[in-house]
N, C-alpha and C positions, 0 to 999 in steps of 0.2 A: 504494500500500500504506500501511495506516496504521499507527502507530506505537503500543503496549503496556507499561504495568510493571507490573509486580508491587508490590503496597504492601505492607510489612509495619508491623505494629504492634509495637513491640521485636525479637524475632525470630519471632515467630508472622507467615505468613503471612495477610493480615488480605483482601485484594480485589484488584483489576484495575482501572487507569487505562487508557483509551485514547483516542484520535482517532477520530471517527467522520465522515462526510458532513456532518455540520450541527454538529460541534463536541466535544464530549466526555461521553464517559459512563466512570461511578464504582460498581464493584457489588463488598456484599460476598463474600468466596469461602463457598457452603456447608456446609465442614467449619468454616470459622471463626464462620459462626452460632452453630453446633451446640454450640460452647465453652462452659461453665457460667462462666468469668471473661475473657468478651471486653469490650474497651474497643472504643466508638466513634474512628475516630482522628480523629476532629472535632465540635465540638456542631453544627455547619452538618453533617455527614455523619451519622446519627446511623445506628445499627442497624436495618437495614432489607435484607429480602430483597429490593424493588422495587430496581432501579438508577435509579442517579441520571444528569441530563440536563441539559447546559448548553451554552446556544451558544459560551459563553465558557469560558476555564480559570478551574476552580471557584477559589473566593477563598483557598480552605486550604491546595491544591496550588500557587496563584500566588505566597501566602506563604514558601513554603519554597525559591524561587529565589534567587539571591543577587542585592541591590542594588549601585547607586553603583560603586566601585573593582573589586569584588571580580565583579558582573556585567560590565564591563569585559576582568577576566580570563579569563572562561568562555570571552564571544564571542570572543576572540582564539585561545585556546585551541583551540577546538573547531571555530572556524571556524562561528560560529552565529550568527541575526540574535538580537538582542535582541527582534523580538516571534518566534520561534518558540519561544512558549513550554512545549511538550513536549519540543522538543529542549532545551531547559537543562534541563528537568524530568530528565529521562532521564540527562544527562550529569553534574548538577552536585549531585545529591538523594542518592546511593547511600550517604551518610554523613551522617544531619543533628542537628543539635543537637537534643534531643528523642526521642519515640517511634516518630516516622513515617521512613520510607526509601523509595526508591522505587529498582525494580532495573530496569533494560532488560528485557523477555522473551527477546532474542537472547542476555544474555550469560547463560544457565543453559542455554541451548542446547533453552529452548522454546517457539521460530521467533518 
């Protein structure tokens, strides 16, 4: 099974991160096209009904992991490798300095 969050752009829900078979895809959510004042939450992610595709975790969302000491504390924490980088994504994002957040799908109770 693979793993999903929710992104929000401040608190507008903004798209869907996931885990897919060959690595990761990034698409923004419909209604938040549809917004007359939507922000991109990244100039590499830009506004686009296409989803976006990447063997690797995109550069934006690998950004907003914590480094150094503080990724230290995650992996102990969470009991997580340091390269599973969705799961720190998932774990360690729901609060970030910035616009972007990233919520588990499971913890809004939508599977």
């Amino acid at each position: 099974m693979y793993r999903k969050g929710k992104v929000f752009y401040e608190n507008y829900f903004a798209g869907v991160i996931e885990e897919t078979e060959t690595g990761y895809r990034f698409s923004y959510d419909k209604e938040y096209l549809s917004k007359e004042d939507k922000w991109p939450i990244s100039k590499t992610l830009p506004i686009s009904e296409k989803a976006y595709l990447s063997n690797t975790m995109f550069p934006f969302f690998d950004g907003l992991i914590p480094e150094g000491w503080l990724l230290d504390v995650a992996v102990d924490n969470w009991k997580l490798k340091a390269n599973d980088r969705m799961g720190l994504l998932l774990a360690c994002c729901k609060v970030c300095i910035g616009a972007v957040s990233v919520i588990p799908f499971n913890e809004e109770n939508n599977e």
